[in-house]
N, C-alpha and C positions, 0 to 999 in steps of 0.2 A: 747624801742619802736620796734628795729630790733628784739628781742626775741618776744614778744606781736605778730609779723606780721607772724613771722615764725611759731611760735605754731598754729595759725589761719589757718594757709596754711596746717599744717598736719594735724589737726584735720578737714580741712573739706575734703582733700583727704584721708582718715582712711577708711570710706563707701566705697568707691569707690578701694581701694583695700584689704578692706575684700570681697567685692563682686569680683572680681579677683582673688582672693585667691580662695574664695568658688567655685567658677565657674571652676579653673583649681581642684583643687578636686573630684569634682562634675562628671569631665570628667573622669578623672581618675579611678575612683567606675564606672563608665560607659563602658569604655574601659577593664574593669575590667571582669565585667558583661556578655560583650560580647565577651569576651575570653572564657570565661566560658562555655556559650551557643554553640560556635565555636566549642570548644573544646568535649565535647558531643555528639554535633554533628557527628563530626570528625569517633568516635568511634560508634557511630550510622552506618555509613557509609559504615566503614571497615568490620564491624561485616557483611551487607547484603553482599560487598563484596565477605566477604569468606565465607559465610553461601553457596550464589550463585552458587562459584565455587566449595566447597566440594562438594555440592548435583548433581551437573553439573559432577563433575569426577566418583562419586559414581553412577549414572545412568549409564554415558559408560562403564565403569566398568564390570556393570551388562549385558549390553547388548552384551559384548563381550564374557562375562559366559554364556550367553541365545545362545549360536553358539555351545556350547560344552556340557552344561547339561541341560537338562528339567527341574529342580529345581536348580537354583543356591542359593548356600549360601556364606552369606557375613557376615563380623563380627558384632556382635553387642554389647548390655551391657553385656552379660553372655557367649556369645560362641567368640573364638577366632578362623577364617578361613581365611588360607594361600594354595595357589595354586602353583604347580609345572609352570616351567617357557610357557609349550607349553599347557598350564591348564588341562591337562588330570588328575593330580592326585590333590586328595583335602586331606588336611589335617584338624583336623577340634578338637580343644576341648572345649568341652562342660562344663563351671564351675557349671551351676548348676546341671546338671544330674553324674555331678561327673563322666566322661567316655573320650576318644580319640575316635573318626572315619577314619577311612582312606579307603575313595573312590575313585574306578579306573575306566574311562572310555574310551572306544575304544580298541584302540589296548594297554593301559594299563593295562588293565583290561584280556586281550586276554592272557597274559606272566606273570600273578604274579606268584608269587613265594615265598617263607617262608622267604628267605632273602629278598625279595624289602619288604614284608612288614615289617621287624626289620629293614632296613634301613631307610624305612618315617618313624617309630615308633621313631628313636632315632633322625632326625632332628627335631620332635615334644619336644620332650625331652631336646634338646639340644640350641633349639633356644631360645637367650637371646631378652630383650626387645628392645637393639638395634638393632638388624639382623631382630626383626619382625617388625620394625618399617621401616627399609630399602626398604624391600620387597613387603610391602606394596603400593599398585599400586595408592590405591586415596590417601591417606597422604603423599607420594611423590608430588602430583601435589601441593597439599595443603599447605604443609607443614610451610614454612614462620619461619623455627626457627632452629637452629644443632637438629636432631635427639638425643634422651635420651639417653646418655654416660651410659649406664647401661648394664652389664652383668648379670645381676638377668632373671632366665630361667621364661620364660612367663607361663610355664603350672607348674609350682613345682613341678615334677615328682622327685623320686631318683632314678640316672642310675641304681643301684645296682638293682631295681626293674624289671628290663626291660624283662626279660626272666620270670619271675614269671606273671606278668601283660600277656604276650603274651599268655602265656597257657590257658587262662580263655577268648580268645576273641572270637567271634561268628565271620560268614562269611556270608553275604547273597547278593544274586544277583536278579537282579530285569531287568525286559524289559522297557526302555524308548522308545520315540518319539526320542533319539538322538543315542538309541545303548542301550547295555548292559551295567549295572554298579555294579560292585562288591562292596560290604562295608564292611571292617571292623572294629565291635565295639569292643573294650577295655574297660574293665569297672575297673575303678583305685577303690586304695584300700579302708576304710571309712579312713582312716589317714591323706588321702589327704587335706581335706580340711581343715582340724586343721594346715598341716603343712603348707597349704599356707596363713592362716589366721597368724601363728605364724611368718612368712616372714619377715611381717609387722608391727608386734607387736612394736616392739622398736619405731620405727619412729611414729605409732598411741598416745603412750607414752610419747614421747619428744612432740609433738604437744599438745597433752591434755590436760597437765603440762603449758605449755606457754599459751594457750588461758581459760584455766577454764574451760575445758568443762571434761564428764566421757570418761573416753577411752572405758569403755563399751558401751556409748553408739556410740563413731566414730565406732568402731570394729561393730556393728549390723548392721550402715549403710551403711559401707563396705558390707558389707555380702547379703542386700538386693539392693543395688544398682548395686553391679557387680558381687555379689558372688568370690571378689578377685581376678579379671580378670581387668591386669593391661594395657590391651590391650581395656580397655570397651568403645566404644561407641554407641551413639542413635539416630536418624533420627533426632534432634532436628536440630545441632550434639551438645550433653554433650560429655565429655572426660574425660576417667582416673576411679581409683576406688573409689573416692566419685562422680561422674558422674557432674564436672562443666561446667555450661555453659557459656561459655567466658561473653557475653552478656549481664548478670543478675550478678548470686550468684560470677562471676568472677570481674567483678566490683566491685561490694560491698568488695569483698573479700582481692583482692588487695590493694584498699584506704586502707583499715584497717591493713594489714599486713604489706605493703611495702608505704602508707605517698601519691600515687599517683595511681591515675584506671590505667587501664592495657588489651588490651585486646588479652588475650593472645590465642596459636593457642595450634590444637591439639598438636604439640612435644614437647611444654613446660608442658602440661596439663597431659601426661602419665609418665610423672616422678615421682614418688610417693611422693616423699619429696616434690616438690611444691603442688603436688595435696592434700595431705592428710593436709600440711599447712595450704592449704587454704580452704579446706573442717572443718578444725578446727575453723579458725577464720570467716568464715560466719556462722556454727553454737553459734559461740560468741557472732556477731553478733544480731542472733534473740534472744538469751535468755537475753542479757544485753542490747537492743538497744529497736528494731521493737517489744518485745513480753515484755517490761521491766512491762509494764502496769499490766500484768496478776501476782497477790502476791503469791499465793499459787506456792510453787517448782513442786511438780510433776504436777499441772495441765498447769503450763507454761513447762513443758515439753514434755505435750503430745501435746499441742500448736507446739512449737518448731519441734518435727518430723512431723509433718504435714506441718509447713510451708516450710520445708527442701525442702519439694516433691512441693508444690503446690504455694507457697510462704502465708505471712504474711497477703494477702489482703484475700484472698480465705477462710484463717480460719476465721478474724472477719465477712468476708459475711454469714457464716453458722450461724452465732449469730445473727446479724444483719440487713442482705439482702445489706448492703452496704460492704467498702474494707476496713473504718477506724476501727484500731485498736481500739482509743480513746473509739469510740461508743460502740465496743462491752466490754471493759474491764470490765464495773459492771457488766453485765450478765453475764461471764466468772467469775467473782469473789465473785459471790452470788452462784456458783454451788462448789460443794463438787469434789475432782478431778475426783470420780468415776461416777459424773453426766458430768462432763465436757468429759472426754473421751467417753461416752457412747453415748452425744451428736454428738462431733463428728463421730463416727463411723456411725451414723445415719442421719447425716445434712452435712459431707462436699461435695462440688460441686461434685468432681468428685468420682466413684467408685474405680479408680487405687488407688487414696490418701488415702481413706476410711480403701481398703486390706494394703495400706503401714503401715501406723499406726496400725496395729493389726500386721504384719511380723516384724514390727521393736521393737514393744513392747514385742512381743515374744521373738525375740534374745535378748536383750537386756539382759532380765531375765536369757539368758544362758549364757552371758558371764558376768552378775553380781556372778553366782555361783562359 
């Protein structure tokens, strides 16, 4: 009878905590949920944060250049400019036009001399990506991480060059609103840029190999993202020489490479080995994840370099007028790949994406040879 009474007593409290059970669960997935959200948030936040403040240092910046030159220049994805400490001298190179500038204003400009300019010639030369990363007046304010422990020289010049390079530069002087400015251009050798492309070879290589993707094709979009200018950034601000943008392809990137988002700043981002890492595994990303839908290989690849630039939603809009991939994948996969890129070259939103995909298809094929 005492077992009969007792079993009655647990079987009618059983409901009553499975639903106590289920209920702290319940909370749990809840609690869960909104850590999650929190957490996203979190980095939502940080990202306007420091977007705020880089754009906010890069204005004063500029405006403290607008006291000293009539055109200031600042660095971007392709050119790398560093200013002497009282900003009268500008040093300044150029990766795509493949050249060094060195302009003098005021009384700079007033005393040059064949030595000053081999002396800024060889601090352009000799400056490693830590020393330009230091000197650096808005990624000092910015910065939020140790500076890129890197002695790899920013412009890949070879010293031995320096006196051959000098013979071949032009001089010209010009009247500003702020004085007179002398320039002078250097125009480096065609070797150049093979050997700064070959820098980075190995590391493009080792990344490749670990995420699946062609080194020729990482190597293309080096070349049109920064032109190998490990110093690259862009009003966005991207950073580094696959151009990531903390905020986007840096998320994605991170989950994927390192288990946890991340949002990393510019002085972890101009370190090649993370940048080109993660430039590797968000192109993995698209072709195994975001673009898996698309069957045919090369036409999920011409997919792929588009979405690099413009993202994933932007290509299935050209197919579709909508961002789902889903939707556009039979339309993409009823065309021939040579319909599908010609589509795109024709139908993506923007004309920058449009030239990208045609510059990145072209190297691509040069460094397939």
């Amino acid at each position: 009878m005492l077992k009969r009474r007792l079993f009655l007593q647990l079987t009618a409290s059983l409901p009553a905590l499975l639903l106590s059970a289920g209920s702290r669960a319940e909370t749990e997935f809840e609690r869960y949920q909104r850590e999650q959200r929190a957490g996203v948030q979190n980095i939502k936040n940080a990202w306007q944060d420091y977007r705020s403040n880089y754009l906010a240092a890069y204005r004063d910046y500029r405006q403290q250049l607008e006291k000293v030159w009539s055109k200031p220049e600042l660095s971007d994805k392709k050119v790398w400019v560093e200013y002497s400490d009282n900003l009268r001298t500008r040093r300044t190179v150029d990766f795509e036009r493949n050249e060094v500038r060195l302009s003098f204003t005021g009384e700079e400009a007033a005393r040059l001399s064949d030595a000053r300019i081999r002396a800024e010639f060889e601090k352009v030369i000799n400056a490693s990506l830590e020393q330009a990363y230091k000197a650096d007046p808005v990624l000092a304010r910015t910065g939020g991480a140790q500076p890129p422990a890197s002695r790899q020289p920013v412009a890949g010049i070879k010293p031995e060059q320096i006196t051959e390079l000098l013979q071949q530069a032009r001089q010209q002087q010009q009247r500003t609103g702020k004085g007179e400015v002398v320039t002078i251009t250097i125009p480096l050798n065609r070797d150049a840029v093979p050997q700064r492309a070959q820098n980075f070879l190995p590391i493009v290589k080792q990344q490749a190999q670990k995420w699946r993707v062609d080194p020729a094709l990482v190597m293309a979009i080096i070349q049109n993202e920064s032109s190998f200018n490990p110093m690259a950034r862009s009003h966005i601000p991207a950073f580094g020489l696959m151009q990531i943008v903390p905020a986007s392809a840096g998320r994605d990137a991170t989950r994927k490479a390192w288990g946890k988002e991340k949002l990393l700043t510019g002085a972890e981002l101009f370190r090649p080995e993370t940048n080109i890492e993660l430039g590797c595994a968000y192109l993995n990303i698209l072709d195994t994840q975001y673009l898996a839908a698309v069957k045919d290989p090369q036409s999920r690849l011409y997919c792929v370099i588009a979405a690099y630039n413009t993202g994933a939603g932007n290509v299935a809009r050209s197919f579709t007028g909508n961002t789902s991939v889903r939707d556009a994948a039979p339309r993409i996969n009823a065309l021939s790949p040579t319909q599908v890129y010609a589509h795109l070259r024709r139908r993506l939103p923007y004309e920058e994406t449009r030239n990208y995909l045609e510059k990145v298809n072209k190297s691509l094929t040069t460094y397939k040879a």
